[in-house]
MMTF fields as JSON, N, C-alpha, C and O atoms, coordinates in Angstrom:
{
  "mmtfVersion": "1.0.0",
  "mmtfProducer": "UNKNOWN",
  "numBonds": 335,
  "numAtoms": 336,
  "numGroups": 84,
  "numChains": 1,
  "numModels": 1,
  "chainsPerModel": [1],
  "groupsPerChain": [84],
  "chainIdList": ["A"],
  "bondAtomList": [4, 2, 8, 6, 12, 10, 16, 14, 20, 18, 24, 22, 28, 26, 32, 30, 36, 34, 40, 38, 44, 42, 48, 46, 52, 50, 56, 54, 60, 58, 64, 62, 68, 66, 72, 70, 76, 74, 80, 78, 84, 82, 88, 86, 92, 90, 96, 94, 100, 98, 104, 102, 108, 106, 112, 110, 116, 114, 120, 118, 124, 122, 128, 126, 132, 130, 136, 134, 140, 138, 144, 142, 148, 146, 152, 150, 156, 154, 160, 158, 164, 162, 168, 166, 172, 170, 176, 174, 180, 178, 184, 182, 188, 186, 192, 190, 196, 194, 200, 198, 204, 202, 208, 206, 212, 210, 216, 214, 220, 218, 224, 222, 228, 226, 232, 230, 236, 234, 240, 238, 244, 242, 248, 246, 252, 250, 256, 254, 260, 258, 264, 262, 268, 266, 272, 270, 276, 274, 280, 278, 284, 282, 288, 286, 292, 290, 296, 294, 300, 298, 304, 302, 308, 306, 312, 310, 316, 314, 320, 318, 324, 322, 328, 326, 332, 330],
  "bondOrderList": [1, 1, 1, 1, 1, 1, 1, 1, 1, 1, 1, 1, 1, 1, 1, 1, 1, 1, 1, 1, 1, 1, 1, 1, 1, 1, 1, 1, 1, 1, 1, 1, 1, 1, 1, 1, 1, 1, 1, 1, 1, 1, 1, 1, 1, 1, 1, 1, 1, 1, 1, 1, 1, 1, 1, 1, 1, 1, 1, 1, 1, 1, 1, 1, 1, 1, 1, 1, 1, 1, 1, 1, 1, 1, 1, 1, 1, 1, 1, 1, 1, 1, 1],
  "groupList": [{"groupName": "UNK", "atomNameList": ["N", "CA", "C", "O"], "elementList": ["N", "C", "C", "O"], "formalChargeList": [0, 0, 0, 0], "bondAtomList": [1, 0, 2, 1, 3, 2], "bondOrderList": [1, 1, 2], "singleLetterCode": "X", "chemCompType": "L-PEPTIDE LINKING"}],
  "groupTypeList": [0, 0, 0, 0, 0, 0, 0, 0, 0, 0, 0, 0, 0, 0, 0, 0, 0, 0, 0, 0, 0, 0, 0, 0, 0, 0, 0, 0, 0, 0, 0, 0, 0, 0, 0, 0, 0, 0, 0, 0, 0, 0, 0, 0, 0, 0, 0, 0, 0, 0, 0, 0, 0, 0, 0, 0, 0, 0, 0, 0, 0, 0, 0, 0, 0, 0, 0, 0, 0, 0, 0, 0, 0, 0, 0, 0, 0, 0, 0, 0, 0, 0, 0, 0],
  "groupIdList": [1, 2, 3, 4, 5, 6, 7, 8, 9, 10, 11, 12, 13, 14, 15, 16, 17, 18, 19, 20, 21, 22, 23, 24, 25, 26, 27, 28, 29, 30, 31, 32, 33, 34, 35, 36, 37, 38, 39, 40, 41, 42, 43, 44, 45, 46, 47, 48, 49, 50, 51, 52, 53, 54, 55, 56, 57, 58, 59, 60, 61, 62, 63, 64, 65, 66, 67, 68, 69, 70, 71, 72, 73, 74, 75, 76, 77, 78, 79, 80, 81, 82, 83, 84],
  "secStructList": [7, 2, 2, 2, 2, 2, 2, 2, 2, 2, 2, 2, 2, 2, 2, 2, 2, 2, 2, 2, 2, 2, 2, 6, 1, 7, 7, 7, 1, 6, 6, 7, 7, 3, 3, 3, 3, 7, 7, 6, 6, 7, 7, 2, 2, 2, 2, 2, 2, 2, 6, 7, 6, 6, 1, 7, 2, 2, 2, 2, 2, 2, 2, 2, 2, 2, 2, 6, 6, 7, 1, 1, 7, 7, 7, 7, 6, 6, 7, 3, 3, 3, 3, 7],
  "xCoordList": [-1.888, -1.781, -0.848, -1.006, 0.246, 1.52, 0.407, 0.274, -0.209, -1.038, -1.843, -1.805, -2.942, -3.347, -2.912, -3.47, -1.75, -0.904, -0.438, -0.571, 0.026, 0.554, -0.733, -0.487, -1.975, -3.006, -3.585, -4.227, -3.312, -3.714, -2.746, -3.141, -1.302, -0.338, -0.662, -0.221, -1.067, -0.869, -2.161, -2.353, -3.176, -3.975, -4.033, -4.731, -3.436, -3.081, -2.047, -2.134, -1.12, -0.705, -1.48, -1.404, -1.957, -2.825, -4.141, -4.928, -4.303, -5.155, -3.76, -3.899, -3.015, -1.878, -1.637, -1.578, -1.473, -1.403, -2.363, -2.16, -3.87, -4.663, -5.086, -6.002, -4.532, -4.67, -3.558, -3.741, -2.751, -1.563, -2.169, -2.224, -2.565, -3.191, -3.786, -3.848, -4.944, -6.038, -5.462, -5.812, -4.7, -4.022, -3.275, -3.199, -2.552, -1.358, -2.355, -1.792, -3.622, -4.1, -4.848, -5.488, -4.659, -4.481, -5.493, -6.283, -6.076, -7.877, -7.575, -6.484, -8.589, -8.56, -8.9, -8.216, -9.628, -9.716, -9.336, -8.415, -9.739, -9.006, -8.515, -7.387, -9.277, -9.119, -8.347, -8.357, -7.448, -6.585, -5.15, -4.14, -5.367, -3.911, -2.533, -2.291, -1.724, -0.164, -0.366, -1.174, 0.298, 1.078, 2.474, 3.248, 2.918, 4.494, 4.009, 2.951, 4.866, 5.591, 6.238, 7.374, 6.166, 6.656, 8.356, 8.567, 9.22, 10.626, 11.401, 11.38, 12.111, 12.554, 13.042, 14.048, 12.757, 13.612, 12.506, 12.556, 11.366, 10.255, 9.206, 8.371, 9.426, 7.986, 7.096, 7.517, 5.59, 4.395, 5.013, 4.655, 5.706, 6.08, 6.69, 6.288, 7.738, 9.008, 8.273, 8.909, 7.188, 6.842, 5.744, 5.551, 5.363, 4.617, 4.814, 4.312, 6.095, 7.231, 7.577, 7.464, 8.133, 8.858, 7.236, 7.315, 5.974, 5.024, 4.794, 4.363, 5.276, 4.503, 5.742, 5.577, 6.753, 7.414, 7.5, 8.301, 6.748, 6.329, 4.648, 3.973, 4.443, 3.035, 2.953, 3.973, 2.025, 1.478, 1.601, 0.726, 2.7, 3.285, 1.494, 0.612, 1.487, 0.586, -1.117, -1.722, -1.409, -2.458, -1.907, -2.423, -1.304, -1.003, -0.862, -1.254, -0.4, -0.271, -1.721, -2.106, -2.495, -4.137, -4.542, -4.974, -4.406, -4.586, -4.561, -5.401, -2.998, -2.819, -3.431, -4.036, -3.434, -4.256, -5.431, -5.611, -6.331, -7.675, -7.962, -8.851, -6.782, -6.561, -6.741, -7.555, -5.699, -5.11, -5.821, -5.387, -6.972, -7.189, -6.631, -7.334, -5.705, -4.327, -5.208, -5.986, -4.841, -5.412, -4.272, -4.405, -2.798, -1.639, -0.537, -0.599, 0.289, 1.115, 2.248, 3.241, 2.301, 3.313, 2.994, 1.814, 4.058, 4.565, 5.551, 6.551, 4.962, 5.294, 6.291, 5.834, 7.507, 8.368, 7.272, 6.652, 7.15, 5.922, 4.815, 4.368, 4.268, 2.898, 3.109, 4.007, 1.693, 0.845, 0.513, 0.072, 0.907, 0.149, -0.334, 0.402, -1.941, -1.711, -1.454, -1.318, -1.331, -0.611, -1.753, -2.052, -2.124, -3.273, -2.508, -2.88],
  "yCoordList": [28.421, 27.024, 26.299, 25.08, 26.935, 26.329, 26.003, 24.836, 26.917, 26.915, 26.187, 25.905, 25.642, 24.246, 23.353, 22.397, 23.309, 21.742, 21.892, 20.772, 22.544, 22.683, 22.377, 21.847, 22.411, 22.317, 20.883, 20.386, 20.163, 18.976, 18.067, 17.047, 18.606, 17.485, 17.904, 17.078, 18.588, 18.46, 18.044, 18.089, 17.644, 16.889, 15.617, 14.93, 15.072, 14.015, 13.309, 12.093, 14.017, 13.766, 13.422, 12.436, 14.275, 14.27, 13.105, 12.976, 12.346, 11.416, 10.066, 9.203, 10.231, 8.86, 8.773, 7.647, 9.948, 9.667, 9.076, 8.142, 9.514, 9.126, 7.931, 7.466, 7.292, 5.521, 5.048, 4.086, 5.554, 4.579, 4.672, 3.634, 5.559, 5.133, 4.703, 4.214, 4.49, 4.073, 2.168, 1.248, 2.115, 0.627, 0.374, -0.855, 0.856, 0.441, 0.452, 0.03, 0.815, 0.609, -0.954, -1.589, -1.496, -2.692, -3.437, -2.885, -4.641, -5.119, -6.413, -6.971, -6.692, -8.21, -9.353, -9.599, -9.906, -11.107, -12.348, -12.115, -13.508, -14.264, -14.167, -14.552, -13.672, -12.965, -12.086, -11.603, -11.545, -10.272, -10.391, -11.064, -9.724, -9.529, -9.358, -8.779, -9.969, -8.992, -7.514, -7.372, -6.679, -5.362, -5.456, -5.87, -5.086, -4.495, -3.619, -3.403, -2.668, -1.476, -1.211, -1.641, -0.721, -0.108, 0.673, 1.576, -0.089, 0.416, 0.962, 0.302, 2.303, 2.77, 1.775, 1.124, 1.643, 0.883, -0.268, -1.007, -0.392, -1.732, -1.412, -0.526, -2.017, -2.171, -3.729, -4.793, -3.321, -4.055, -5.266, -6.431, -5.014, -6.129, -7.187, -8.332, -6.544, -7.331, -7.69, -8.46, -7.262, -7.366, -9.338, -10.275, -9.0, -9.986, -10.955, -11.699, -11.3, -11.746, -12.615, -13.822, -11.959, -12.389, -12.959, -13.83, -12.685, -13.484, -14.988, -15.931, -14.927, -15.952, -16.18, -15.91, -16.57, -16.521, -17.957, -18.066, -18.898, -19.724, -19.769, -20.676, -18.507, -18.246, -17.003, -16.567, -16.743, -16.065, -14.323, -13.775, -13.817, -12.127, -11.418, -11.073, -11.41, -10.546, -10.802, -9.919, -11.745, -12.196, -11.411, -10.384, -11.744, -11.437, -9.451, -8.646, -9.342, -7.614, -7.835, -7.99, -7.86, -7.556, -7.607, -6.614, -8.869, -9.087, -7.981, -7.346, -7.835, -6.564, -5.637, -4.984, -5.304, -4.019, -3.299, -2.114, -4.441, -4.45, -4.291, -3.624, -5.228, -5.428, -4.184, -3.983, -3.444, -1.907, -0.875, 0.276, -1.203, 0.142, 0.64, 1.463, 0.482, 1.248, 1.313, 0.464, 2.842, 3.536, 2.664, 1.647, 3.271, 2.362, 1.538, 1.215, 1.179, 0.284, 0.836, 0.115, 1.964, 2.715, 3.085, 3.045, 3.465, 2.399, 3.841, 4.253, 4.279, 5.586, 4.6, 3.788, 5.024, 4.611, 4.864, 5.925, 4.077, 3.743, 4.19, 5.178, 3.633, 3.073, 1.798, 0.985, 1.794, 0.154, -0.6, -0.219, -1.684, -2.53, -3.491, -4.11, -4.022, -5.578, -6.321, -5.964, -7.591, -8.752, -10.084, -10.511, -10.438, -11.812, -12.468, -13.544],
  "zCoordList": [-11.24, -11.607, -10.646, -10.583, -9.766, -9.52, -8.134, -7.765, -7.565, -6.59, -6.07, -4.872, -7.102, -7.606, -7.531, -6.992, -8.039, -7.401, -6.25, -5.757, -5.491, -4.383, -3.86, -2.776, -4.016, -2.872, -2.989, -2.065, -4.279, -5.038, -4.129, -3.565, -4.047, -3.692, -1.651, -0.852, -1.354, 0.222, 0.47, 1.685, -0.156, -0.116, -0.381, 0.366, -1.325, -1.686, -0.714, -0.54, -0.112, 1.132, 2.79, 3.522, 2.878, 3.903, 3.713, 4.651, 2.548, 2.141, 2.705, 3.572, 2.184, 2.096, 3.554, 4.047, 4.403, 5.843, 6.302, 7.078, 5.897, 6.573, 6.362, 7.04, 5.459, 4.75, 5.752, 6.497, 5.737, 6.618, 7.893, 8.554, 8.295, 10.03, 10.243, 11.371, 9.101, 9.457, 9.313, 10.052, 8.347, 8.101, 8.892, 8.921, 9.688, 10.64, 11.92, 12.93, 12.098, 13.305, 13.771, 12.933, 15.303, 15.334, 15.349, 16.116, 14.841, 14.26, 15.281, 15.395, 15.868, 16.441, 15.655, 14.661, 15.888, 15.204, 14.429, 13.646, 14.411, 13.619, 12.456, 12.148, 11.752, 10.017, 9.855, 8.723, 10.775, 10.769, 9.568, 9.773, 8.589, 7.678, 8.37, 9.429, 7.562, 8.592, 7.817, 6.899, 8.21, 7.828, 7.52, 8.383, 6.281, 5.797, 5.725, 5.134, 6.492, 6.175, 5.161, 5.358, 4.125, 2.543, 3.129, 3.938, 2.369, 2.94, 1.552, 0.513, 1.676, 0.665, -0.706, -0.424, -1.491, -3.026, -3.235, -4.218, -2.117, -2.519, -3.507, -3.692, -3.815, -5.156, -4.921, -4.466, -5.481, -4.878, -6.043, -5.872, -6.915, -7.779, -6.802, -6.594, -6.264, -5.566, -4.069, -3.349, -3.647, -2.528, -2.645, -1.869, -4.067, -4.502, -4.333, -3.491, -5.596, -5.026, -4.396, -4.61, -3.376, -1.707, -1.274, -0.407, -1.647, -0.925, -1.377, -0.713, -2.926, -3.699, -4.641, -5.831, -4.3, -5.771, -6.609, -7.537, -6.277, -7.263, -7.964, -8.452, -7.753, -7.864, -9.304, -9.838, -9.58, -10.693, -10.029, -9.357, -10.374, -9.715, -10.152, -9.364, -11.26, -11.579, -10.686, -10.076, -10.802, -9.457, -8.213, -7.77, -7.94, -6.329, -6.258, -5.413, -7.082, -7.627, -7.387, -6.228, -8.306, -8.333, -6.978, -6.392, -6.385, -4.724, -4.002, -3.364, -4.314, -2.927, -3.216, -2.366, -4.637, -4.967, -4.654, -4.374, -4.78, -4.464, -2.685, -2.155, -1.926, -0.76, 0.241, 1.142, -0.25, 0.124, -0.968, -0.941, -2.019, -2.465, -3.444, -4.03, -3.836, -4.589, -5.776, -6.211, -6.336, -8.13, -8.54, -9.221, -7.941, -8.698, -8.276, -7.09, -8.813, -7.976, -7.498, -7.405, -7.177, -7.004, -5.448, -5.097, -4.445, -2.986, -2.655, -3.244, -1.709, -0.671, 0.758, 1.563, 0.623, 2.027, 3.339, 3.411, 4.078, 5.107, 4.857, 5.439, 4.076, 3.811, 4.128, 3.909, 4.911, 5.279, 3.779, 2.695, 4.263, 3.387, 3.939, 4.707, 3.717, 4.432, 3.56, 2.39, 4.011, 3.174, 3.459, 4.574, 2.537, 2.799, 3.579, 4.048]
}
């Protein structure tokens, strides 16, 4: 069982890397998102936030969510995010 997770979580790793590269890699065009970089103690709450803070948090949560993919709102120290 302990085995199982150990193979669950270095996969699940090796998935989160491969989202950040594929997101931190550079897109042309006019339509291009910025990128934050996810910095230790940030949360997609507080990131919201700092984008919109006279705006509706919980919208903009959904936003990014959908944006980047995310199952949840929970935010790995460098992970990509784009930002509308």
């Amino acid at each position: 069982m302990v085995l199982v997770a150990l193979v669950a979580i270095a996969f699940c790793l090796i998935l989160s890397l491969a989202r950040v590269t594929s997101l931190a890699a550079p897109r042309g065009g006019a339509g291009s998102s910025r990128v934050h970089v996810v910095r230790s103690g940030e949360t997609l709450w507080g990131i919201a936030r700092a984008l919109a803070p006279e705006g509706d948090t919980r919208v903009i949560v959904a936003r990014l969510a959908g944006m980047n993919q995310l199952a949840t709102t929970d935010l790995v120290p460098g992970q990509a995010l784009r930002l509308p």
